[in-house]
DSSP file (Angstrom, degrees, kcal/mol; ACC not computed):
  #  RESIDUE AA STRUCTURE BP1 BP2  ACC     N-H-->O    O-->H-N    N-H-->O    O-->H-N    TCO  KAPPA ALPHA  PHI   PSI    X-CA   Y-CA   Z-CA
    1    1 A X              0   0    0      0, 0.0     2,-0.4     0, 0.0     0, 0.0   0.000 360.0 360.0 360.0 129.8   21.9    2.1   11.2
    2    2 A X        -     0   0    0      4,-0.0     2,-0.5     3,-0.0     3,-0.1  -0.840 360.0-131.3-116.7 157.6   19.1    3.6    9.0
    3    3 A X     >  -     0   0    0     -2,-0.4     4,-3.9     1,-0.2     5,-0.2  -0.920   8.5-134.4-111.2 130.6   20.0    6.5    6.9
    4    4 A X  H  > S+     0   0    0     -2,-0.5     4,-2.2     2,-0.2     3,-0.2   0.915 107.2  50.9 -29.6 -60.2   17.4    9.6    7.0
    5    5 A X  H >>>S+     0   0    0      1,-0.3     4,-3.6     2,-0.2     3,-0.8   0.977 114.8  44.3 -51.5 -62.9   17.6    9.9    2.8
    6    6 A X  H 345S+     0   0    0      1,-0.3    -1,-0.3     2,-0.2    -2,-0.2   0.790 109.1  54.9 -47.6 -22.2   16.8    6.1    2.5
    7    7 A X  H 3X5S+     0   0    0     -4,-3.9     4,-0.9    -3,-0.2     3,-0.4   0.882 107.6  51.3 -77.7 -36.1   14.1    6.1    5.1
    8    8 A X  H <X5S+     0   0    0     -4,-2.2     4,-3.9    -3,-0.8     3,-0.4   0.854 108.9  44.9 -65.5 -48.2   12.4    8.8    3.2
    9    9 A X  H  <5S+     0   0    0     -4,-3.6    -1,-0.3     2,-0.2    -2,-0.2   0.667 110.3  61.8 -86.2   4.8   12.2    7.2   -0.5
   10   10 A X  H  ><S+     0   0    0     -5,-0.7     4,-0.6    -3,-0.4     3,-0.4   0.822 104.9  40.1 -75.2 -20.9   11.3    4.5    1.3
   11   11 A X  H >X S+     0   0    0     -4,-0.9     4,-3.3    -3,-0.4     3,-1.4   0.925 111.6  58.3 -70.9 -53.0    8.2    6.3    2.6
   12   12 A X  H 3< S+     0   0    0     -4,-3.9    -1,-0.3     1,-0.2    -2,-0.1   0.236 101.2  52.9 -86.2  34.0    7.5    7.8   -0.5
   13   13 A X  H 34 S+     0   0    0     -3,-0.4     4,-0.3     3,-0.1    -1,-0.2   0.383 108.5  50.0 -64.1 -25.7    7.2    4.7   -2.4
   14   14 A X  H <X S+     0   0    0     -3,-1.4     4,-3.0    -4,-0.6     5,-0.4   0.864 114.3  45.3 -67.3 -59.7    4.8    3.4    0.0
   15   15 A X  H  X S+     0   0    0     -4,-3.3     4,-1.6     1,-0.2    -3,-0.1   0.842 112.4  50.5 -54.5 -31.1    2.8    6.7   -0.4
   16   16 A X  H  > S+     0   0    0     -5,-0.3     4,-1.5     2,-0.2    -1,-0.2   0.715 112.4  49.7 -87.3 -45.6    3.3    6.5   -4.2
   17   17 A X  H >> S+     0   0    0     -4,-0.3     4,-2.4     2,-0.2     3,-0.9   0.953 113.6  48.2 -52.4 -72.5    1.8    2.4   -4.0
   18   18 A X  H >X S+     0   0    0     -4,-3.0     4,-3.4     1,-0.3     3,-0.7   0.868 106.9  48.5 -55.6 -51.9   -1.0    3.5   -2.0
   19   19 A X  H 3X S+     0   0    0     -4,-1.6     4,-1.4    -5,-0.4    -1,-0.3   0.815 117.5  47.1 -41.7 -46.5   -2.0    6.2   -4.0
   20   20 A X  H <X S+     0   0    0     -4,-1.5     4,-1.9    -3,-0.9    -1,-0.3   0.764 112.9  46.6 -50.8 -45.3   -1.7    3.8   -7.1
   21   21 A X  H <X S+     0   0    0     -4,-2.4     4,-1.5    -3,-0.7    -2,-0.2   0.834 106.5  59.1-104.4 -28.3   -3.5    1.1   -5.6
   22   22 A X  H  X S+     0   0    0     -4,-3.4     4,-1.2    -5,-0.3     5,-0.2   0.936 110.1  49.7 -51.8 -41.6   -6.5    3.6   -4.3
   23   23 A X  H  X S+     0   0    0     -4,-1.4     4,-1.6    -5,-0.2     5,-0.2   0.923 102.8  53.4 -73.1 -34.1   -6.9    4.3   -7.6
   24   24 A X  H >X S+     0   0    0     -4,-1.9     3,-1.9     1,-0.2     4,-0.9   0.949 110.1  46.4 -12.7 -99.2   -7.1    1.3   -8.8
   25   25 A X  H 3X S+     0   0    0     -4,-1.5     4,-0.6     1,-0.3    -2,-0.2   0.531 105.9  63.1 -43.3 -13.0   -9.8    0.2   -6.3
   26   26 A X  H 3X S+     0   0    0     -4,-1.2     4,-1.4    -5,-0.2    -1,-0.3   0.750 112.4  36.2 -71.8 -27.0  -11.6    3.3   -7.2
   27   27 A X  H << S+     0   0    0     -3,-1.9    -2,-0.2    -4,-1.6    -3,-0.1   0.737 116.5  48.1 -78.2 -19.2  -11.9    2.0  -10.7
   28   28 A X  H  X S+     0   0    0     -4,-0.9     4,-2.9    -5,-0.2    -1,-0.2   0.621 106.0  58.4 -98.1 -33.5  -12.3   -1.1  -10.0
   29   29 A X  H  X S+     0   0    0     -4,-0.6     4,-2.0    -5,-0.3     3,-0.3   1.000 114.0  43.4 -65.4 -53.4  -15.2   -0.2   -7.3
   30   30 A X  H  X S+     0   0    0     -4,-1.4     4,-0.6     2,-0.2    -1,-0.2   0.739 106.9  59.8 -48.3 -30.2  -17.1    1.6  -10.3
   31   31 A X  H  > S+     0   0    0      2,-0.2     4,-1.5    -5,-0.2    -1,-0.2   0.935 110.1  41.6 -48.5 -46.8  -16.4   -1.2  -12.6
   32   32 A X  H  X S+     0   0    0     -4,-2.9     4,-0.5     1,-0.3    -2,-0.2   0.930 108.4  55.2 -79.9 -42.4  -18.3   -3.4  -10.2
   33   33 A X  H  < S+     0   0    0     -4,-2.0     3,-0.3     1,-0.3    -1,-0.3   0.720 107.2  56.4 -65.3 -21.2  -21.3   -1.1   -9.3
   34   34 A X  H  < S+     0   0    0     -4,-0.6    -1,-0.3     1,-0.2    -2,-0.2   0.877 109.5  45.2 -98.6 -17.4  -21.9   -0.9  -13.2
   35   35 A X  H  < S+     0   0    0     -4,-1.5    -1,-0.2    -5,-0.2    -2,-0.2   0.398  85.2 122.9 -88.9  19.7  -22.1   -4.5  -13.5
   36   36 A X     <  -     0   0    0     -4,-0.5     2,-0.1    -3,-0.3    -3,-0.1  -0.276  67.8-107.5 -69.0 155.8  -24.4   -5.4  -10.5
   37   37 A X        -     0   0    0      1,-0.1    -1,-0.1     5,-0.1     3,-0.0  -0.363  20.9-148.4 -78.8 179.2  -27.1   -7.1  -11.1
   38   38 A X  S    S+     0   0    0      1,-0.1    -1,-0.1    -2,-0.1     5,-0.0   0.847  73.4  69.3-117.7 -67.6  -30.7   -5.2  -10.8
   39   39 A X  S  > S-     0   0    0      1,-0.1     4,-2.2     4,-0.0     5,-0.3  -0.315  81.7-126.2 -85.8 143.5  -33.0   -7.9   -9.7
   40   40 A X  H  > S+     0   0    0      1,-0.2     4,-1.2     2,-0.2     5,-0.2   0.855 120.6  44.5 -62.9 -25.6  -33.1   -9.7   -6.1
   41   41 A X  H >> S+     0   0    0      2,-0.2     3,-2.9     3,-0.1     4,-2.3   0.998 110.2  51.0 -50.1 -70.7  -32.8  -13.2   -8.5
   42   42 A X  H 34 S+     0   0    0      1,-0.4     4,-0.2     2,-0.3    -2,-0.2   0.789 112.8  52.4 -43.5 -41.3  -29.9  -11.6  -10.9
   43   43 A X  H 3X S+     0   0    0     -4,-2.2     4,-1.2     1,-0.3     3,-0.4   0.697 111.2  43.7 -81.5 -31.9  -28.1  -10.8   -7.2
   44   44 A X  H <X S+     0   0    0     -3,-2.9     4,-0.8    -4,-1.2    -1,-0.3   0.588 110.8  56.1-113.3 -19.3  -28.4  -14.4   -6.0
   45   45 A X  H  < S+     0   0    0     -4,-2.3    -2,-0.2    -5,-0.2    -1,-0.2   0.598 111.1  43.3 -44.9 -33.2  -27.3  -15.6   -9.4
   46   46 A X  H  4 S+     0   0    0     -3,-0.4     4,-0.3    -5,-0.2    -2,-0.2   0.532 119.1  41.5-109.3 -32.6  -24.2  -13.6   -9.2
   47   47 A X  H >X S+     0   0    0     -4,-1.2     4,-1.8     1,-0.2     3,-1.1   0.953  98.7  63.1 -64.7 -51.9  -23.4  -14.4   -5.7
   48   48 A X  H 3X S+     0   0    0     -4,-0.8     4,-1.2     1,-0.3    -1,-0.2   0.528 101.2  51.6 -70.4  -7.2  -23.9  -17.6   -5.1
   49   49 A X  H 34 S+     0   0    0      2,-0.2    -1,-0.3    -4,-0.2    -2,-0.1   0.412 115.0  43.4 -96.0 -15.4  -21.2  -19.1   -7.7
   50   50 A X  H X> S+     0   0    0     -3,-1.1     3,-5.1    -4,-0.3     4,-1.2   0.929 111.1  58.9-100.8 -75.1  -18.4  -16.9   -6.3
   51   51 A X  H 3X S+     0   0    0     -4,-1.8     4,-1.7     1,-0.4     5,-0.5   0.716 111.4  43.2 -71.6 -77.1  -19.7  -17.9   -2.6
   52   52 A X  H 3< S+     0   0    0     -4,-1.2    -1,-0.4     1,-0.3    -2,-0.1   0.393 111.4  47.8 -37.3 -15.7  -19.2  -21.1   -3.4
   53   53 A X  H X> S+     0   0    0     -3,-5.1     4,-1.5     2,-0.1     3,-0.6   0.803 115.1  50.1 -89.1 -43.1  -15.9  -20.8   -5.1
   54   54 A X  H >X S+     0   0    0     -4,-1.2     4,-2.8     1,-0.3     3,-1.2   0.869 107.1  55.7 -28.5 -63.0  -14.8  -18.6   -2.0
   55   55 A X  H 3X S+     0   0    0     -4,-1.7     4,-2.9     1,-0.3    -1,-0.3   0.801 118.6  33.3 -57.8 -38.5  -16.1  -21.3    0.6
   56   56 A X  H <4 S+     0   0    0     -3,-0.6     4,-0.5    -5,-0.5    -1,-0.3   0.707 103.7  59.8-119.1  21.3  -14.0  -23.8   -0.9
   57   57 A X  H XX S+     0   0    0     -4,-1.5     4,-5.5    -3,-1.2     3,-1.9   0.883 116.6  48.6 -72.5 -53.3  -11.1  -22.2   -2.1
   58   58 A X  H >X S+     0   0    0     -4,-2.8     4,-1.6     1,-0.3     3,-0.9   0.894 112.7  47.2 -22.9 -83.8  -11.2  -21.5    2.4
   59   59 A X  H 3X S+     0   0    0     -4,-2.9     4,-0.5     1,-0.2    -1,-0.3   0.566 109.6  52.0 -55.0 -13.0  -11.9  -25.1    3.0
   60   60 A X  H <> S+     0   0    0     -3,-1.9     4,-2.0    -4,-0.5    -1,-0.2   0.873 117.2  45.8 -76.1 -54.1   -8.8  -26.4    0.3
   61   61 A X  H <X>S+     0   0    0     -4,-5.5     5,-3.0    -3,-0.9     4,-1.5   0.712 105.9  51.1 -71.6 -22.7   -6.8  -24.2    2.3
   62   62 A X  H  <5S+     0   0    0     -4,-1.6    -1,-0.2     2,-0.2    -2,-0.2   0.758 114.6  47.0 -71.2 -47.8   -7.9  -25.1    5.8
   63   63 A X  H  <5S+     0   0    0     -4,-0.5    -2,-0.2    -5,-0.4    -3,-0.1   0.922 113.9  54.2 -72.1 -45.8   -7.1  -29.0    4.9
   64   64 A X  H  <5S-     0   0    0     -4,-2.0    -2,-0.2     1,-0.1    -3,-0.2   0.792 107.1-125.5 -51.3 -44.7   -3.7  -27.6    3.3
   65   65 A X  T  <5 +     0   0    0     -4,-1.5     2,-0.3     1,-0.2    -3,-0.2   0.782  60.2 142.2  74.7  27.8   -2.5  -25.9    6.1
   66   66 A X      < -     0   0    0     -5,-3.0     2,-1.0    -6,-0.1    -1,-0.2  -0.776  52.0-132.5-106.8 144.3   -2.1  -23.0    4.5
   67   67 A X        -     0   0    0     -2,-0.3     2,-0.4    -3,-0.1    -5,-0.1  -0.688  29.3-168.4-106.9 132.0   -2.6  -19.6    5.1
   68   68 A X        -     0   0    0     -2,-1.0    -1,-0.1     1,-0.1    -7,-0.0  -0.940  22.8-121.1-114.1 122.9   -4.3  -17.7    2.5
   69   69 A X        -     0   0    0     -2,-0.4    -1,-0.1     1,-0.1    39,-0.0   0.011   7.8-153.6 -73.3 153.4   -4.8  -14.1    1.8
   70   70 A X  S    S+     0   0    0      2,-0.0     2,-0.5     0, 0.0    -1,-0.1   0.357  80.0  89.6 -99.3   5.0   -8.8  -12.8    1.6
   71   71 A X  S    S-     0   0    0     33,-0.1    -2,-0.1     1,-0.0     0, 0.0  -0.949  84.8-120.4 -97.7 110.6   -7.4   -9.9   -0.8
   72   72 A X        -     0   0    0     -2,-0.5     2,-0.2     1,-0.2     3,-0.1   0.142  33.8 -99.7 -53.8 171.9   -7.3  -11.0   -5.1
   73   73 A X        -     0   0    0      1,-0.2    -1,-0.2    47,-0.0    35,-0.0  -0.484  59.7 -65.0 -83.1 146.8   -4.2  -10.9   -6.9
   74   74 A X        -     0   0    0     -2,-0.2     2,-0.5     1,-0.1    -1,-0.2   0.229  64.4-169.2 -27.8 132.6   -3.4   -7.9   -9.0
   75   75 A X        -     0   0    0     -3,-0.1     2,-0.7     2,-0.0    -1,-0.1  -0.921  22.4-114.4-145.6 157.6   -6.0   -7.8  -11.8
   76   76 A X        -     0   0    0     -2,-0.5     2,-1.1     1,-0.1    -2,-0.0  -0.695  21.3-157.5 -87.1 122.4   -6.3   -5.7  -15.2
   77   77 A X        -     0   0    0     -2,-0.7    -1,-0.1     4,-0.0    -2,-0.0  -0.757  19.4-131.3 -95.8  99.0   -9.1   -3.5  -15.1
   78   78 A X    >   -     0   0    0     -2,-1.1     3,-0.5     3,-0.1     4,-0.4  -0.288  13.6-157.7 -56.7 127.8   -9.8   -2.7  -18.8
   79   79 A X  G >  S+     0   0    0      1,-0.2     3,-2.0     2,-0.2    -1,-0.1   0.975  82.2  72.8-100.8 -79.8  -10.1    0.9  -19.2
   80   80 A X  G 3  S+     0   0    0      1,-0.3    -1,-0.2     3,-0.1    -2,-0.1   0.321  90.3  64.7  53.3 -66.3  -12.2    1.0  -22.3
   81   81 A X  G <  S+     0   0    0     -3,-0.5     2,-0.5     1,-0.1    -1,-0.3   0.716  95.2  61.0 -61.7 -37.6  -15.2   -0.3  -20.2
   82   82 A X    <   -     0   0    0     -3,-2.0     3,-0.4    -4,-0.4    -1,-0.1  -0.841  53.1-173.5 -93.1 126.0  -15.5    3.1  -17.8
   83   83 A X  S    S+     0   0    0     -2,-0.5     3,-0.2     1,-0.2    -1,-0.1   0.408  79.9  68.4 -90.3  11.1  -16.3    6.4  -19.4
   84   84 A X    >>  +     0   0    0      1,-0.2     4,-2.3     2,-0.1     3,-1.5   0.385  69.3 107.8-104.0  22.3  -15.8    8.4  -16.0
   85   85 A X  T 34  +     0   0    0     -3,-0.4    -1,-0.2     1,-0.3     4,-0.1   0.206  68.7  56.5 -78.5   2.9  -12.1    7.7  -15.9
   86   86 A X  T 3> S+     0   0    0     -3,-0.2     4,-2.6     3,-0.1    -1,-0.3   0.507 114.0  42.3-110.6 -38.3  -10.8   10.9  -16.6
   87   87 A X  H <> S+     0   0    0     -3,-1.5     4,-1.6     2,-0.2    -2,-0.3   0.940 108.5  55.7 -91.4 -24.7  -12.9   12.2  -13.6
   88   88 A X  H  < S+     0   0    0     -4,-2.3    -1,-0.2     1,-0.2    -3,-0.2   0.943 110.6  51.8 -55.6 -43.3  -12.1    9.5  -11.3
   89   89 A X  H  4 S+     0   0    0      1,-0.2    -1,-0.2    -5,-0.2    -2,-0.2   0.922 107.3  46.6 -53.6 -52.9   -8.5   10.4  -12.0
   90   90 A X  H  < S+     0   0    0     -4,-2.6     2,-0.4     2,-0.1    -1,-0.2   0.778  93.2  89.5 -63.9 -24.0   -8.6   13.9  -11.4
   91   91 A X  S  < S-     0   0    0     -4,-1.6     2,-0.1    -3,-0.2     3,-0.1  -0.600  88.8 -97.1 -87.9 138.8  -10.8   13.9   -7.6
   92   92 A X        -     0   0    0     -2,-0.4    -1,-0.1     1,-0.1     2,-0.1  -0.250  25.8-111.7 -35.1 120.2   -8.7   13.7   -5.0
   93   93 A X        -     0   0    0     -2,-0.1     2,-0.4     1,-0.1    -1,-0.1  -0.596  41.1-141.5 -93.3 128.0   -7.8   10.3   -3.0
   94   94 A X    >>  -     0   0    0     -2,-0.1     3,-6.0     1,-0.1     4,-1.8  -0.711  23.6-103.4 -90.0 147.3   -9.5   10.8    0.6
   95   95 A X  H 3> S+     0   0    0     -2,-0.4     4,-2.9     1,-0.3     5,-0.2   0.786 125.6  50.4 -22.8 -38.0   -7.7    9.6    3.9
   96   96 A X  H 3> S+     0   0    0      1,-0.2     4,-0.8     2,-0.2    -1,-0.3   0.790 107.8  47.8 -93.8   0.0  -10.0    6.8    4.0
   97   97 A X  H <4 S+     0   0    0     -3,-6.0     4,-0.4     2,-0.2    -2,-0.2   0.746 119.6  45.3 -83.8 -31.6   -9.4    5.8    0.3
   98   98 A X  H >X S+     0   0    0     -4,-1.8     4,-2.2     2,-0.2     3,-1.1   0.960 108.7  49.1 -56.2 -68.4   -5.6    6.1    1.2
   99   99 A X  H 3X S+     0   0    0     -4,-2.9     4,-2.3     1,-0.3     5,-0.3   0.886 116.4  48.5 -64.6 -42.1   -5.3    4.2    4.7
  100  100 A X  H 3X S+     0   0    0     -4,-0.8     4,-0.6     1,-0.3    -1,-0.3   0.633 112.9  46.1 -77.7 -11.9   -7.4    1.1    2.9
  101  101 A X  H <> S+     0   0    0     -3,-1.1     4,-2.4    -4,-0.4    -1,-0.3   0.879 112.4  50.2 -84.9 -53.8   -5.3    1.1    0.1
  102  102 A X  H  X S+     0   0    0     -4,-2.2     4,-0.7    -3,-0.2    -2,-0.3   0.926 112.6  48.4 -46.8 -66.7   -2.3    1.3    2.5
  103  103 A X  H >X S+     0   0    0     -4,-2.3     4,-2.2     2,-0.2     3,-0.6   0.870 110.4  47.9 -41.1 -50.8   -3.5   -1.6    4.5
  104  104 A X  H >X S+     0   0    0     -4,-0.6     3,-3.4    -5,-0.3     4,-1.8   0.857 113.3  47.1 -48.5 -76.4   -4.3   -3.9    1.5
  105  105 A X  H 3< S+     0   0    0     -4,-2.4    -1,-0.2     1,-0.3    -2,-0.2   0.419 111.3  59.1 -50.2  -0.3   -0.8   -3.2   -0.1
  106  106 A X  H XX S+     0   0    0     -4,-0.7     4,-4.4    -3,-0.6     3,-1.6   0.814 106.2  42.8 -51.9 -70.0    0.4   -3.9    3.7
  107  107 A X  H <X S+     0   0    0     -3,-3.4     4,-1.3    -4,-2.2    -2,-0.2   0.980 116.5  49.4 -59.8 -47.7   -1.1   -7.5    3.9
  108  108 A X  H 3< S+     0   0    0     -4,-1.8    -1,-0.3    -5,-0.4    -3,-0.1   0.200 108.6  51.2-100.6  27.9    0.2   -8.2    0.3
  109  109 A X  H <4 S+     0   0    0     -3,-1.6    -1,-0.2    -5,-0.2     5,-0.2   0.482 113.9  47.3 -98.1 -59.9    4.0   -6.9    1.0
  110  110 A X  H  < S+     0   0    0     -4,-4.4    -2,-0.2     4,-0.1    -3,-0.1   0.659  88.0  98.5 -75.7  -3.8    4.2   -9.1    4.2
  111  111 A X  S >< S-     0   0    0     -4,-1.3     3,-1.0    -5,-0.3     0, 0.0  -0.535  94.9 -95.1 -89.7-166.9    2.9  -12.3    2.9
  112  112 A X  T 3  S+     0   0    0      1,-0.3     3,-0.3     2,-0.2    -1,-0.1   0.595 121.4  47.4 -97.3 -30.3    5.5  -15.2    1.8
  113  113 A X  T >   +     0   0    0      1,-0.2     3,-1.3     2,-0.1     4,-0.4   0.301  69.3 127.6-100.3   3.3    5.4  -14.0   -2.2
  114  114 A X  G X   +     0   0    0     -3,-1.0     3,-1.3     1,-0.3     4,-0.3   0.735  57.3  71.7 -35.5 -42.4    5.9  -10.3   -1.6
  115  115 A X  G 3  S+     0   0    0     -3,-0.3     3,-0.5     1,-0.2    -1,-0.3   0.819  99.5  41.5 -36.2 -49.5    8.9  -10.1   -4.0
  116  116 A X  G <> S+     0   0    0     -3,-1.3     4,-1.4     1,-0.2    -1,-0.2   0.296  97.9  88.8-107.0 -14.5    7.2  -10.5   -7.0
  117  117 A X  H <> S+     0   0    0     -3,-1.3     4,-1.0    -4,-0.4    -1,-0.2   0.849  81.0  45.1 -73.9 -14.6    4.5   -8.3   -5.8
  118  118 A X  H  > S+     0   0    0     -3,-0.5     4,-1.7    -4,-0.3    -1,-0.2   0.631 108.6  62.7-106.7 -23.5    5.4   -4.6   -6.8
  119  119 A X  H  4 S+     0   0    0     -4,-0.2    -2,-0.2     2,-0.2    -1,-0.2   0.921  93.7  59.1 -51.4 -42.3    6.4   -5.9  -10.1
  120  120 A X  H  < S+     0   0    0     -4,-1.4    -2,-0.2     1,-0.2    -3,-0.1   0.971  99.4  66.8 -45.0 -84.4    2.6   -7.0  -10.6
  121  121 A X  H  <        0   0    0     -4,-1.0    -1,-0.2     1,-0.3    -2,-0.2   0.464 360.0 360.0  -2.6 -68.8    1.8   -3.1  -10.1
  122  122 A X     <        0   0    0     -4,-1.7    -1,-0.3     0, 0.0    -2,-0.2   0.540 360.0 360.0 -61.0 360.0    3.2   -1.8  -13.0
């Protein structure tokens, strides 16, 4: 038996995640765009040491027999470091910022450590 109220604050906690975790990644997406690198060197400097951590975090996991999410762990984006944060805050979250936001926080609800996970948020 589900009860109407409880199904609803469940919804809007979901709605209330996603909206929190789209802004996030909108801060976090600006973060990254001011620290790319300029030059096709600088770019292949900056890749290739994360490709390589990527590839073999994959291949550790592969051997393990584990299944492992393609999504980070929560991370602190130091606010200090963007001066548009006031406007990022105020524009509107679009449908497509929403549903991807909704989808991440999806993946990282169902996997095996999801308890611990909305704690992270705050």
């Amino acid at each position: 038996v589900i009860s109407i109220p409880s199904l609803m604050l469940q919804m809007e906690r979901l709605c209330v995640a996603s909206t929190v975790a789209a802004l996030r990644n909108r801060i976090h997406s600006v973060k990254e765009m001011k620290n790319q690198p300029v030059s096709f060197h600088d770019r292949l400097q900056h890749v290739l040491p994360q490709t390589g951590h990527f590839l073999k975090e994959k291949f550790d996991s592969l051997i393990q027999g584990r299944v492992q999410s393609t999504h980070s762990a929560t991370s602190n984006v130091p606010m200090s470091d963007i001066s548009d944060i006031p406007f990022l805050l105020r524009r509107p979250i679009s449908a497509e910022e929403f549903q991807l936001a909704f989808h991440d926080l999806r993946l990282k609800l169902l996997e095996g450590e999801a308890a611990d996970y909305p704690a992270k948020m705050v």
